[in-house]
N, C-alpha and C positions, 0 to 999 in steps of 0.2 A: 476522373474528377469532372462534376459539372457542377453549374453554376448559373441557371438562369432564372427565372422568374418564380415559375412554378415548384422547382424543385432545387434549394441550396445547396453549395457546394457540399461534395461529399465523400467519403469513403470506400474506397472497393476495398474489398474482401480477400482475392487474388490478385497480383502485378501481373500475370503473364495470360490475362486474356482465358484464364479459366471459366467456363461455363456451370457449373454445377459443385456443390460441395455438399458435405454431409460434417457431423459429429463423433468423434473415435469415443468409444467406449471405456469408459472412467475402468474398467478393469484389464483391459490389455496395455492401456498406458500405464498403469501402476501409477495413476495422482493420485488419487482417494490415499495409497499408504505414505508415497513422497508430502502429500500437503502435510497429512496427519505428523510427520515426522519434523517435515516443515516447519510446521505449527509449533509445536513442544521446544523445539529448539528455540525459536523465537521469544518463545515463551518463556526460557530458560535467561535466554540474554538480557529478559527487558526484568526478569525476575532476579539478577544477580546486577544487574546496573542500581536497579530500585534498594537494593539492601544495602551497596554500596553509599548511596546515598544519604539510606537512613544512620551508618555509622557517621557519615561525617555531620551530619544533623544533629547527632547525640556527642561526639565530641564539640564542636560549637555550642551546645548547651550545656558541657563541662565550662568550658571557658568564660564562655558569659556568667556563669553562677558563681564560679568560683570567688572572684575578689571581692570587698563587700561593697556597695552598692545604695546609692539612696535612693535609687529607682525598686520598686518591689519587683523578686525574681520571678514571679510570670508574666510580667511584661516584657521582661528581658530574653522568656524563653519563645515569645509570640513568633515571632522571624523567623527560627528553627523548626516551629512547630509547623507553621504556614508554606514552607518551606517543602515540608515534607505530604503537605496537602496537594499542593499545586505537583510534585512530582508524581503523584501519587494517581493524580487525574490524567498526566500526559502517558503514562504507563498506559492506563487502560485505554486512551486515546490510540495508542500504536497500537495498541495489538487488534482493536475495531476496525481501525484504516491504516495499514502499514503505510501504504504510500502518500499519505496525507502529511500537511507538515505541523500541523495543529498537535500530536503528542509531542515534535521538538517544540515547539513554540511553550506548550506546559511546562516541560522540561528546563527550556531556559527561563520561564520564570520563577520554576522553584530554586533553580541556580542564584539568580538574581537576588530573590530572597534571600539565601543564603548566606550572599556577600555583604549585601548591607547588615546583616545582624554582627560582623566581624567587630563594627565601629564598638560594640560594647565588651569587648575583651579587651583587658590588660597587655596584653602580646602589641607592640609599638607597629608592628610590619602590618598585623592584621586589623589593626586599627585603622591604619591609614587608609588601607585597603576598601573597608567597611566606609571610614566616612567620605571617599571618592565617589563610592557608588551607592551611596546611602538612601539618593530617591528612585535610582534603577527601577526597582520593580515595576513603580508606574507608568514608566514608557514601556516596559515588555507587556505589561497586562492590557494598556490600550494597543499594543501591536497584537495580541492573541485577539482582543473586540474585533478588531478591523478585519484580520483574517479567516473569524469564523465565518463560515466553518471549515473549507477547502485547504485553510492555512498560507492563502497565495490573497496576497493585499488587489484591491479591486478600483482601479483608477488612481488619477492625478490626484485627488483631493485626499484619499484615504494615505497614498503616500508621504505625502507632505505633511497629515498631520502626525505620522508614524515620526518623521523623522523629524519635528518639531519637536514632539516627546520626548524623544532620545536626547536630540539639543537639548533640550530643557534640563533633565534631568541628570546631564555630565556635563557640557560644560558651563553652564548657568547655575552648574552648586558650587564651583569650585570659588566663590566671593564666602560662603559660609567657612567652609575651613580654611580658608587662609585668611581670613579680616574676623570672622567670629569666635563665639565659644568661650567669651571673657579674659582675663590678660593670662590665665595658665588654669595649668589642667589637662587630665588624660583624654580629650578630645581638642588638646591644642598642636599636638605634633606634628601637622604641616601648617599652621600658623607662620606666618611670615609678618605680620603686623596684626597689633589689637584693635582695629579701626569696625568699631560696632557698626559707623553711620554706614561705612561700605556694606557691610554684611548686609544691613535693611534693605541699601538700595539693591544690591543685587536679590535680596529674598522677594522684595515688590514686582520688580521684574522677569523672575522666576513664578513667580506668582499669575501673572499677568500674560504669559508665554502658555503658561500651564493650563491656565484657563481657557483659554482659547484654543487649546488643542485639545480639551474636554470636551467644551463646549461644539467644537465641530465633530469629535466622535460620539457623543450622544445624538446629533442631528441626524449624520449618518446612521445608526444605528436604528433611529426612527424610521427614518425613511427605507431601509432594509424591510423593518418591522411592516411596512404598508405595503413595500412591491414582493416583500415573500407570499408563493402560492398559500391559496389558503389549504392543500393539504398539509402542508409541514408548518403552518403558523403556532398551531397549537404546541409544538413538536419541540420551535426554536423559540419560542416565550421567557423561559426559563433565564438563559441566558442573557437572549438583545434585552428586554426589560431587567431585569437586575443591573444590566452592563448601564445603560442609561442610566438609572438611577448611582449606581457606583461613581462613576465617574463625573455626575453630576456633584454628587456627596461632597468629594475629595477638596475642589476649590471654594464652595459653599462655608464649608465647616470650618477649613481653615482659619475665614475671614469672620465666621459667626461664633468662634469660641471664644475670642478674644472679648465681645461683647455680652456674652450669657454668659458665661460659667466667670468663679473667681479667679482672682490676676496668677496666684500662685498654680493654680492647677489645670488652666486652661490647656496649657498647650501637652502638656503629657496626658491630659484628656483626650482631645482633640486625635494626637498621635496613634494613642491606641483605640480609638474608634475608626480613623482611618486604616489602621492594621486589620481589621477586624472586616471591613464592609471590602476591603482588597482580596482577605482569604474567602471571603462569598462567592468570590468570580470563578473560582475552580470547584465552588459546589453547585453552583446554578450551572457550569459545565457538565456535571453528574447526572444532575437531574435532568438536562436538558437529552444527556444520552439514554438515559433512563426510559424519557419520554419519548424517542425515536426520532429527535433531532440530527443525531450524530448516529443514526444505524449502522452497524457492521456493512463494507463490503465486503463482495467477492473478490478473488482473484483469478486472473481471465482462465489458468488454467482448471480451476473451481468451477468457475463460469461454465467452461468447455464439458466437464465430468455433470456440472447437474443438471445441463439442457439436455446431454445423454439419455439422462433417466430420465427425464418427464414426459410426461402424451406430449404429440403433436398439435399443442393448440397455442394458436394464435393470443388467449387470454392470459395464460400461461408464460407464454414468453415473456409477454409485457412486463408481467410481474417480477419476472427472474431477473430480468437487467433491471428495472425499477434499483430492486437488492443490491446488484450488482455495482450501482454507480450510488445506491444511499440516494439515491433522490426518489420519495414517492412521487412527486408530482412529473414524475417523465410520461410522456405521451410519445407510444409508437405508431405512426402511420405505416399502410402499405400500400404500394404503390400499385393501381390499379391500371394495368395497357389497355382496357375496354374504355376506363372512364377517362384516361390520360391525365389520372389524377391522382389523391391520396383518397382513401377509404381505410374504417375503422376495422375492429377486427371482426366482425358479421357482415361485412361488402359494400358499408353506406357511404355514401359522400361524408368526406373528415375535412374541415377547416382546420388549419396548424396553425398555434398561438404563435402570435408578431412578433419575430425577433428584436430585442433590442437590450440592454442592461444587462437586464437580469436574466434574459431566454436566449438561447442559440439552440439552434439545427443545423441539425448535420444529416445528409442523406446516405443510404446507406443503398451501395452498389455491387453484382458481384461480376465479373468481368466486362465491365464497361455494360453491365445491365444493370437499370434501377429497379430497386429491392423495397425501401422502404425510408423512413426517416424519422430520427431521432429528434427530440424536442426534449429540453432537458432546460432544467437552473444553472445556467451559467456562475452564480455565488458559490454553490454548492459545490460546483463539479467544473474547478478552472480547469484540472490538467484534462488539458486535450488531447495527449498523447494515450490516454485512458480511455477516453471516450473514443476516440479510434479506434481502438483494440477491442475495445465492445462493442461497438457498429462492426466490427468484421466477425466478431463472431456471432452478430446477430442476422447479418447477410448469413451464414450457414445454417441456423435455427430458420430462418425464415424459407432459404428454399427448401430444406429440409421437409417442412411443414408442405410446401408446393409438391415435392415430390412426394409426400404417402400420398397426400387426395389422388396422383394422378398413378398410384400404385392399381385402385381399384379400377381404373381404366384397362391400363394396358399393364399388365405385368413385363412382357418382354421390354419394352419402350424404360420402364423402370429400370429393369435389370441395369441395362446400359450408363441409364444416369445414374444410379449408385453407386457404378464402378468410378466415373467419372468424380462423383463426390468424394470416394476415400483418396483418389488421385488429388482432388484439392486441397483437399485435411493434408495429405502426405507433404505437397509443395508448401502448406501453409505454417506445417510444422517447421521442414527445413528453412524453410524463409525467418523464422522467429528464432530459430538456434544461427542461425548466420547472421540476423543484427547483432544477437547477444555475443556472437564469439568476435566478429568484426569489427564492431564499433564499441557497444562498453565495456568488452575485457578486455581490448587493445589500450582504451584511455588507461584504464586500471594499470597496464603493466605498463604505461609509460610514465604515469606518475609515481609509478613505485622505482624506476631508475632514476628518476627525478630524486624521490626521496633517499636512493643509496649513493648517491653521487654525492648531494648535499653532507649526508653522513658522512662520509670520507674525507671531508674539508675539514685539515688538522687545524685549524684557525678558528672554528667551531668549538665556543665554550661547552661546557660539560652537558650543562643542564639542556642546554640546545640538542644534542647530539644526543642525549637520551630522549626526546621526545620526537626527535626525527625518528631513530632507531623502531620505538616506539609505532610513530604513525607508518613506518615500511610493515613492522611486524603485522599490521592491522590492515594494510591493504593487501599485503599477498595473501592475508587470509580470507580476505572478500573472493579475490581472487580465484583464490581455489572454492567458495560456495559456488560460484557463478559458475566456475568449470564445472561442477557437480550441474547447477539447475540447470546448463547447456544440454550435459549429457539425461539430462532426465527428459527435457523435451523432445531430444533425438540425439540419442548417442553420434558421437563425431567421426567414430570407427562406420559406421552404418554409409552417414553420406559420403564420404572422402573415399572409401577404401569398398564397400558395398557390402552384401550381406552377410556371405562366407566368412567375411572375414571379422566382421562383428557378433556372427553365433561364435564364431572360436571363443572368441575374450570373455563373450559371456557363461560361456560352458569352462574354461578357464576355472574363472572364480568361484564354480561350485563347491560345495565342501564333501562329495560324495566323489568316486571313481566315476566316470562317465566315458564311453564308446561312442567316439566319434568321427563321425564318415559323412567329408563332405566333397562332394563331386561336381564343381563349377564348369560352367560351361565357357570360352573365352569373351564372350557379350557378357555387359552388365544387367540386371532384370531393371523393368520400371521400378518406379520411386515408389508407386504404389505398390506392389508387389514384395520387393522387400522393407517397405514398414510394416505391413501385412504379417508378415511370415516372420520377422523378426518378434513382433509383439505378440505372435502367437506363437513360439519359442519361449518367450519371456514367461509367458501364462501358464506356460506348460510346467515350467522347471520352477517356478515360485509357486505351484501348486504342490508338484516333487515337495519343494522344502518342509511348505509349511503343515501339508496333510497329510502325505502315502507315506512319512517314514520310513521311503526307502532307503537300502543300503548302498544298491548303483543304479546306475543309468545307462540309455542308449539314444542316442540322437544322430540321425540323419538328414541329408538335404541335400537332394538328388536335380542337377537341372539338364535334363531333359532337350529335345531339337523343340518340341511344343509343349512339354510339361514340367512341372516343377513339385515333385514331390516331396515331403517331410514325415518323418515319424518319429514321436517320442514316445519310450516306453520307461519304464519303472518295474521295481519289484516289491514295490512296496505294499499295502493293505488295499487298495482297488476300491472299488463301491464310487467311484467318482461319479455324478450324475451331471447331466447341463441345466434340468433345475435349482440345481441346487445352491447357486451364487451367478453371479450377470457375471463372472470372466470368461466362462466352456459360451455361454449365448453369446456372448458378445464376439468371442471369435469364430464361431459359427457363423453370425450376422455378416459379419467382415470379410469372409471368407467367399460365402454366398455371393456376395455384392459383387465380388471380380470373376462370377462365373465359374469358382470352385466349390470344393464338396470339404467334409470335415467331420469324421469318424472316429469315436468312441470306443471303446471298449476295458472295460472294468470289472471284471468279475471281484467279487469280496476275498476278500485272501490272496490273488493271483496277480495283482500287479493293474499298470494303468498304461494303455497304447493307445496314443492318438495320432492320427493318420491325415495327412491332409495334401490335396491334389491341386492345385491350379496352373490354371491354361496362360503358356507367357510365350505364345508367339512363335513363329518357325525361324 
């Protein structure tokens, strides 16, 4: 980490004083199928959440319809409907940015919605319910304003008006149903007294509270609108300008219906144009992703698979994290030791925009050597722990790009640093499955004893104990994803126990008979070495499955005083070529890079042997 003048505090790449890294090949890691699978399940959850949803949206518009009503029943089914809009937006919100908090924040205000439409059912429990939380939606909807687009509220002034909002809109309504709503009537059942003049005074000063925390989130939102770069102004219009205006609207119209429109119809006027210019905010959310405000990210191991595949260019890169963090206005410096400076990506002297608000850098280091530096929207892209994790992998991309130019130099000199690099990738992996396994899935199992301990408390009403029940069922099942995406970044049998004994498990799980002969030597190999040969085992036998049709197998891994041999063979249909998909290149590539060789052989009808030798040492 440094921290001086020239170059702000920043990110390395490796913890342990690694020199050199490279990028593993999206086909020996098997991401491109895990994301894919990834993805779908994802996809699946937010698609059976989403339809959950829309039943209880259409039961609440049984209820509201049902009893008769002097209000006309599309007014009464607007909140269900709206309801269903704003869920509808946070859905496609999660799946463009999982780790963003802007599709929960959608989510809860289509929730919100939801509940205030309750106040128009005949049901006395849901009633109540309804008209507690009756102005809810519009402190969640100025909380979604504030935190676009990161989903993470941005200073003292944004927070205070968030929670002004919230105060406003819970407990500054509670003067209306307990002192309002006329002396009876199915909107009087938490009435406590018929005291009208109370209702006014607290509605003026709800009023008045309301305002003011409009009126300071349209300034901010102004002021966003002026300090966003101009590449993504065009991008995020949609939304800040609507959001001003909206929430302009809301205390305006209020106060201006009363005076324009007639005495009888003002205010259910009023209401349902407020309903109306509120469900706008989640379609200028739409549009605004539409327009590339809200871009799809990456995720880092996405990230890692498609800097794999691209040329080694400097322009290129830029681009790919651009993507990757959803900000086009990121600017990557590199770090130039000739100029003792930053330079752009053609060698020139690069000035880096002034940190402050709305811009932060972050330098990007890879064993206590400076690499390069990140310049990024701060609005945009609060979680830092994100932008870490793509500064470290852009410290790999970047020397990556260092090491081919200096390939045409010296090939031998290469050689060495490439091995050096899958050695980093190797440590960088392990270092990423032991936060994951140390610290978030330790929290997870501790709050899930948390939640079984609580459930076993016989004094624990029913309904309580089924939702504990409930929240254990849903974290051991988090639990067991994480232990899955642990083992997908580097299986746990691999570093704990070491290679031998992680081919077993995986040759294990095949579905064909396989011959298996494995010959350890009592040393463990380098890190690099069996990530190597594990993932090129993997590539082997997930090619077996999915292409040669074979009926058995053979696998060995012979170690050697200075060599470490392997061979898989099949009997299945053969013709296997290394043009023919980046997994045979890519562990080729891989292989090469630690100074071994990696051989082929496929005849068509005869089966598929591949052969691989590296050098681990006397």
């Amino acid at each position: 980490m440094r921290g001086d003048a020239t170059r702000p505090g920043g990110v390395e790449a490796s913890g342990d004083g690694a020199t050199a890294a490279t990028l593993p090949v999206a086909a020996l890691t098997g991401g491109a199928e895990r994301r894919w699978v990834g993805d779908r399940m994802m996809a699946l959850a937010i698609l059976q959440s989403a339809l959950v949803f829309v039943v209880l949206a259409l039961v609440e518009l049984a209820l509201v319809l049902t009893p008769p009503s002097p209000v006309p029943g599309w007014v009464l089914a607007l909140a269900p409907i709206i309801a269903i809009v704003y869920a509808g937006a946070g859905a496609a919100a999660w799946m463009r940015r999982p780790s963003s908090r802007m599709g929960a924040l959608l989510a809860a205000a289509g929730l919100a919605w939801l509940l205030s439409g309750l106040a128009n059912t005949a049901v006395p429990a849901l009633s109540a319910v309804g008209l507690v939380l009756m102005t809810l939606p519009l402190a969640v909807v100025v909380h979604l304003l504030h935190g676009f687009p990161s989903g993470r509220l941005q200073g003292r002034i944004a927070v205070g008006a968030v929670l002004g909002g919230y105060f406003a809109c819970t407990v500054m309504q509670a003067p209306q149903y307990l002192f309002g709503q006329g002396a009876e009537g199915p909107a009087t059942i938490l009435q406590i007294a018929d005291r009208p003049d109370l209702a006014q005074a607290g509605l003026w000063s709800q009023w008045a509270v309301g305002s003011v925390v409009m009126a300071i989130t349209a300034w901010l939102l102004w002021r966003r609108w002026r300090t966003v770069a101009p590449a993504r102004r065009a991008g995020v219009a949609p939304l800040l300008a609507y959001g001003i205006a909206a929430v302009l609207f809301v205390p305006i119209s209020g106060q201006l219906g009363g005076a324009v429109l007639p005495a009888g119809d003002w205010t259910l006027t009023v209401a349902v144009c407020q309903l109306v210019v509120m469900a706008g905010v989640a379609i200028a959310f739409a549009a605004t992703m539409l327009r590339g405000g809200f871009a799809r990210t990456l995720e880092v191991e996405e990230l890692l698979d498609r800097l794999a595949d691209e040329p080694s260019e400097r322009e290129v890169l830029a681009r790919t994290l651009a993507q990757a963090l959803g900000d086009p206005s990121l600017q990557l410096a590199f770090w130039g030791p000739a100029r003792d400076g930053y330079v752009d990506a053609v060698g020139l002297p690069l000035a880096l925009d002034e940190p402050g608000p709305d811009r932060a850098i972050l330098e990007v280091e890879l064993g206590g050597r400076p690499l390069g530096a990140l310049v990024f929207d701060a609005t945009l892209v609060a979680d830092r722990a994100l932008v870490e994790a793509v500064a470290r992998v852009a410290a790999l991309a970047i020397e990556r790009i260092r090491l081919t130019a200096e390939l045409r130099a010296s090939h031998e000199e290469v050689q060495l640093s490439r091995a050096r690099i899958v050695a980093a990738v190797e440590e960088e992996r392990r270092k990423l499955a032991r936060d994951l396994h140390d610290g978030l899935q330790s929290e997870l199992v501790l709050a899930a004893m948390i939640a079984d301990r609580i459930g076993r408390d016989p004094t624990l009403p029913a309904a309580a104990r089924s939702a504990v029940e409930a929240l254990d069922e849903r974290l051991r099942s988090t639990i067991e994803e994480l232990r899955r995406l642990v083992h997908g970044v580097l299986p746990t049998l691999l570093v704990e126990r070491g290679l031998f004994v992680a081919v077993r498990e995986l040759v294990d799980r095949l579905p064909v008979p396989v011959e298996l002969r494995l010959e350890p030597a009592p040393r463990r190999l380098s890190p690099a070495i069996e990530g190597t040969v594990y993932f090129v085992v993997s590539e082997g036998v997930a090619n077996l499955l999915k292409h040669a049709g074979a009926k058995s197998a053979r696998v060995s891994v012979i170690q050697l005083a200075d060599r470490l041999l392997v061979e898989l063979a099949d009997d299945g249909v053969g013709g296997a070529a290394v043009g023919g998909g980046t997994g045979l290149r890519g562990a080729i590539d891989r292989v090469e890079a630690l100074g071994g060789t990696l051989a082929i052989e496929s005849p068509p009808g005869a089966g598929t042997k591949l052969s691989v030798e590296l050098p681990c040492g006397s």
